[in-house]
Steps between C-alpha positions, in 0.01 A plus 500: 500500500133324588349764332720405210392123531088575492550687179684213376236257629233713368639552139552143495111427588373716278689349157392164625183637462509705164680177408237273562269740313226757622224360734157436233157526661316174589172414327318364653235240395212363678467105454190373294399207658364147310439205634858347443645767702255457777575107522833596491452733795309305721751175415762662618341704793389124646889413513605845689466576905201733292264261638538599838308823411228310298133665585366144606750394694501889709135522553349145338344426854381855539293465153391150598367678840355791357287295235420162700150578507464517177647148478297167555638203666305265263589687177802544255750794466693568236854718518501687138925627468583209750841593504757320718149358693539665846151617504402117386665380796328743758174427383610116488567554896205607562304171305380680177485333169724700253593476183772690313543712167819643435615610141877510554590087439828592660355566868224191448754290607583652802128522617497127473770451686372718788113357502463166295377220711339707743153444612291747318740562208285471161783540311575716205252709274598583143367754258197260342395343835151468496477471879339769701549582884300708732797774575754611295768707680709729228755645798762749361456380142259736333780771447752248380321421177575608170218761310468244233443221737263693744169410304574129467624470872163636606299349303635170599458581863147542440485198321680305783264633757125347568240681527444743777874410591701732650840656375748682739754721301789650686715778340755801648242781576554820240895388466767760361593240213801805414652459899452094456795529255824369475785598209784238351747713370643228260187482314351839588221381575266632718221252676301422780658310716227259596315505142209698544352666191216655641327684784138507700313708731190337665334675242666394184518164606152463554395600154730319325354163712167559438572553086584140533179408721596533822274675755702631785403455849800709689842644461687501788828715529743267655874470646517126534734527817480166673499637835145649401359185420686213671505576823082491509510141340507190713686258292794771346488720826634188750634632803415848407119461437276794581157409525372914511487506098530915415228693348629507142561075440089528643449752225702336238321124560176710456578640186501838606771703304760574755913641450743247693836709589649703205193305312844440241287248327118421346294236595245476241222230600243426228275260351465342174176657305 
């Protein structure tokens, strides 16, 4: 009699099925990114939980640590891809003079509200600002911008820099851009899931820098783990200070080319020529 019943059950399944129509293969598309669609993404990523995993927020104090003396207490820094201003803020705490750039008008508002009226904040930068600023930090932008944007980015970073100035770019090192993607099935869509279009090695990312006039000094391979960095610094380490500062912070402050952990990200140091 149960036997009887699973037949039953399974005949019944399977003219559901032929009823609903045989099962057609997905195609799937990958998403061609324009501007609108990356405002669009990073508006909505600024009102999800999302930010928890933002780069600068993670390891912002571990880049501020790892480049600090490249940065001058009586000279101006500007954040180019601002963001939500975390990394603003860090360098704020530590009495720099920064100024922001950041192209999506959605999160501008946010970065005010996190750093305007602080001591040291020189406001926002737009696109025809004719200031310049002794550093400009690019930190997990680079592989975020669009191929027809690229050339104009650059070129304005130059432009933004003085001369002899110094540029730190920060990008995933030699990143599987095909494992950094996510699929919506309603759209069938695939995409990365944190907008990256492109890719560097130490290499690569060196020679496309200095096609735009900058010389490099070092590339550092870097996992920005905090306990790497924080725990060597007086003001962020507190309680947990340690004054015995490991061989490879000594060999990253002299610009000697040196992997950090899994080395997951560059650290390309370089000056304006």
């Amino acid at each position: 009699m149960k036997r009887q019943r699973d037949k039953q059950r399974a005949w019944a399944w399977r003219s559901r099925r032929t009823a609903r129509g045989p099962r057609r293969d997905v195609e799937v598309r990958r998403l061609n990114w324009t501007p609108d669609l990356v405002d669009r993404f990073w508006a909505g990523f600024s009102q999800t939980r999302l930010t928890e995993y933002s780069f600068s927020r993670l390891g912002g104090k571990s880049v501020v640590l790892a480049i600090e003396h490249h940065l001058l207490k009586d000279g101006t820094v500007l954040d180019y891809g601002a963001g939500d201003g975390e990394l603003v803020g860090y360098l704020l705490d530590r009495a720099y003079k920064v100024a922001a750039y950041e192209p999506s008008g959605s999160r501008n508002q946010r970065l005010i509200d996190r750093v305007a009226g602080r001591d040291g904040f020189l406001g926002l930068v737009g696109v025809e600002s004719k200031e310049q600023f002794d550093v400009v930090l690019m930190i997990e932008v680079i592989e975020h911008i669009l191929d027809q944007d690229l050339r104009r980015a650059l070129k304005n970073v130059h432009r933004l820099l003085k001369k002899s100035g110094v540029l730190v770019v920060t990008t995933p090192n030699n990143e599987d851009l095909e494992l950094g993607m996510a699929y919506c099935p309603v759209s069938e869509t695939l995409f990365h899931r944190w907008q990256h279009v492109r890719s560097f090695t130490a290499e690569s990312l060196s020679e496309l820098l200095l096609k735009y006039r900058f010389s490099p000094i070092v590339v550092h391979q870097v996992e920005f783990r905090l306990d790497f960095f924080v725990p060597y610094d007086r003001l962020w380490g507190g309680d947990q200070f340690v004054a015995d500062t490991p061989s490879y912070l000594n060999a990253l402050r002299m610009d000697t080319p040196v992997q950090i952990g899994s080395g997951s990200n560059l650290l390309f140091i370089g000056r304006k020529v």
